[in-house]
Structures are given as structure tokens and as C-alpha cells.
C-alpha positions, -999 to 999 in steps of 0.1 A, spaced: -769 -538 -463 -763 -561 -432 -793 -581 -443 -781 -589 -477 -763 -621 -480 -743 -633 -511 -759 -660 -529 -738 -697 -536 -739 -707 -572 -744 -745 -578 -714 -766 -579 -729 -779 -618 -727 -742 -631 -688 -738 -624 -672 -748 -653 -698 -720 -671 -689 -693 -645 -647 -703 -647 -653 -695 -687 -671 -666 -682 -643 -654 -659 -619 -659 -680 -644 -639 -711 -644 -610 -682 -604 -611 -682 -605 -607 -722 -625 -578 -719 -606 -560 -695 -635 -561 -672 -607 -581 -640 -630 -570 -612 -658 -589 -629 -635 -617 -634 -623 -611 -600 -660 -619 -586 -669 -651 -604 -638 -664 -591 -650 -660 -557 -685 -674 -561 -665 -702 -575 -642 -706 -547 -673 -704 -521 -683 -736 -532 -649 -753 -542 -617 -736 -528 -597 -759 -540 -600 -753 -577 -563 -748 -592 -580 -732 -623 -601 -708 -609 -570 -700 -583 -545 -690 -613 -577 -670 -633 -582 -651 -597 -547 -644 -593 -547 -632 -629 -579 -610 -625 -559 -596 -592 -531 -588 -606 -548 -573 -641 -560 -547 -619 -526 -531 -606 -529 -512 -642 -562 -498 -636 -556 -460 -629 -563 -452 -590 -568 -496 -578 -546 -496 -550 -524 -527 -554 -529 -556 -525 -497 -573 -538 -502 -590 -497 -532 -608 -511 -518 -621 -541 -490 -634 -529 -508 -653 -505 -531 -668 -531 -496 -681 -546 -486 -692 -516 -518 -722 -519 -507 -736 -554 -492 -768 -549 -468 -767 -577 -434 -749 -572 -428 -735 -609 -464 -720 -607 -456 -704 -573 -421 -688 -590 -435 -680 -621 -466 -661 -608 -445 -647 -579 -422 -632 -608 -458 -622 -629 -469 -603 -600 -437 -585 -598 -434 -578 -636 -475 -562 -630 -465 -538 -603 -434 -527 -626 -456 -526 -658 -481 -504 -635 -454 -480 -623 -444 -475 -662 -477 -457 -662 -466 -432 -632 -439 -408 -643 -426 -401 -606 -425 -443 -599 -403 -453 -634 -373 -451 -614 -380 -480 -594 -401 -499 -623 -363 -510 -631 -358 -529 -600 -387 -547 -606 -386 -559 -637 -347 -570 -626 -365 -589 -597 -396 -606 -619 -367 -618 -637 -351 -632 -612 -381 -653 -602 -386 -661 -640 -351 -675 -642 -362 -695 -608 -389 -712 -625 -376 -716 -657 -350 -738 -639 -373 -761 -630 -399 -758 -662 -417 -778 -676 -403 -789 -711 -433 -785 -728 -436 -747 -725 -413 -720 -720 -436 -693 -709 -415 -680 -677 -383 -679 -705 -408 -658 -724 -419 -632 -696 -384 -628 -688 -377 -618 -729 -404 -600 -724 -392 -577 -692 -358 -573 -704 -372 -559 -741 -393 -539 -717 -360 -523 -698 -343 -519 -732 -377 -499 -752 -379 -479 -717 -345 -473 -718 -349 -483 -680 -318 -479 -657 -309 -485 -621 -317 -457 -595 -287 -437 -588 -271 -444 -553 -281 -418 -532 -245 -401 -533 -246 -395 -572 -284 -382 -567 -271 -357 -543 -245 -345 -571 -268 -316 -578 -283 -311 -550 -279 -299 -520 -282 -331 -497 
């Protein structure tokens, strides 16, 4: 397997491979979309749409039963965009993922509240400095708080009501 070398894709066939990402991200296929980003970003790292479609792709996988979650690597991929409401808002998406994911794990809902409360908090962040054209991290927040509210998602007891019937 040493031998064996990825191959570059031409810089002409991008805009192609980005919408074929994105087609992969549809189909719930993110470690497909996951891979066209990169062959993208081997030949032009600097491309803003193919940045927000990998962190996207990324982040789709936290739901995927058994994908251990590299939270690390995302974050650092949001760390590169150059435009502040895109760093809050997707630091706030990624949040919102790993709560959405723990949803899934019956021993993890306890904390899922904590971070949808913290996604929230980056929401409101970015929503302070939106754009006035779109209100999408206004709408993720709505979003989380209907979340807590169908859950019926509380804060984790302090440790001292926990221990109420146990011995501690």
C-alpha cells in the first residue's frame, strides 16, 4: 500500500467534484463527500466553498453509529475561515452535531442538554453580528431550543442531588 499514491484531480474539474460533494452530502453518503473535498483542497486549499462543504461532511458524520467524532479537526478547519459569523456559527453547528449525536445514545442524553445550551450560545454570538440578509444562526438556535423542549431535555443534576439516592 506504500506504493500507491493518491492521484491530483485537474484544477478545471473542481467546480464538477464541489457539486458532486455536495450530491454525496444529500445522499447521506458524508465520507464520500468527505473525500472529494480533499482532492479538491490538494490542488486549491484555499477554496471557502469546499472548506464549509468539508466541515459539513465532517460534522454529518458524528451521527453515524460507531464514527468516532474528531471535533479537534473540525474546529481547526473553522479556525481557517476568514469571516467571523462563519467561524461562530459553524463553531455553534458543530456543537449542536455532537448534542444531536448523543440524542441517539441513551447513557450520553444527560449531557446532550449542555450542548445544545452551548451551540446556542455561539448562535446568539453570530447572530449578533449576522448578516441581514439571512437569519440561519437565529434559525439553528429555534431549532436547538425546540429540540430541548420535544426531548424534554434538562440540566444534569449537581452532583449532591444525584447522590440523593445513592450511596455517594
Amino acid at each position: 500500500m506504500k506504493d500507491l499514491k493518491l492521484h491530483l484531480i485537474s484544477a478545471d474539474a473542481i467546480p464538477a467534484a464541489l457539486e458532486m460533494a455536495r450530491q454525496y452530502r444529500s445522499l447521506q453518503e458524508p465520507q464520500q463527500a468527505e473525500s472529494i473535498c480533499l482532492d479538491i483542497l490538494a490542488v486549491q486549499p484555499e477554496c471557502h466553498d469546499v472548506q464549509v462543504v468539508l466541515i459539513l461532511a465532517l460534522t454529518d458524520q458524528f451521527t453515524h453509529s460507531g464514527q468516532a467524532l474528531d471535533v479537534k479537526r473540525v474546529l481547526a478547519l473553522i479556525e481557517v475561515l476568514s469571516d467571523e459569523y462563519e467561524r461562530l456559527y459553524f463553531k455553534g453547528l458543530v456543537i449542536e452535531r455532537r448534542a444531536r449525536a448523543l440524542l441517539r445514545e441513551s447513557m450520553s442524553r444527560s449531557f446532550a442538554y449542555d450542548y445544545f445550551r452551548e451551540a446556542m450560545h455561539w448562535y446568539e454570538r453570530a447572530q449578533a453580528i449576522h448578516n441581514e440578509h439571512h437569519d440561519n444562526a437565529l434559525l439553528r438556535w429555534n431549532s436547538c431550543l425546540r429540540t430541548l423542549r420535544y426531548e424534554r431535555l434538562q440540566p444534569r443534576a449537581e452532583q449532591d442531588e444525584a447522590c440523593l439516592d445513592m450511596e455517594c
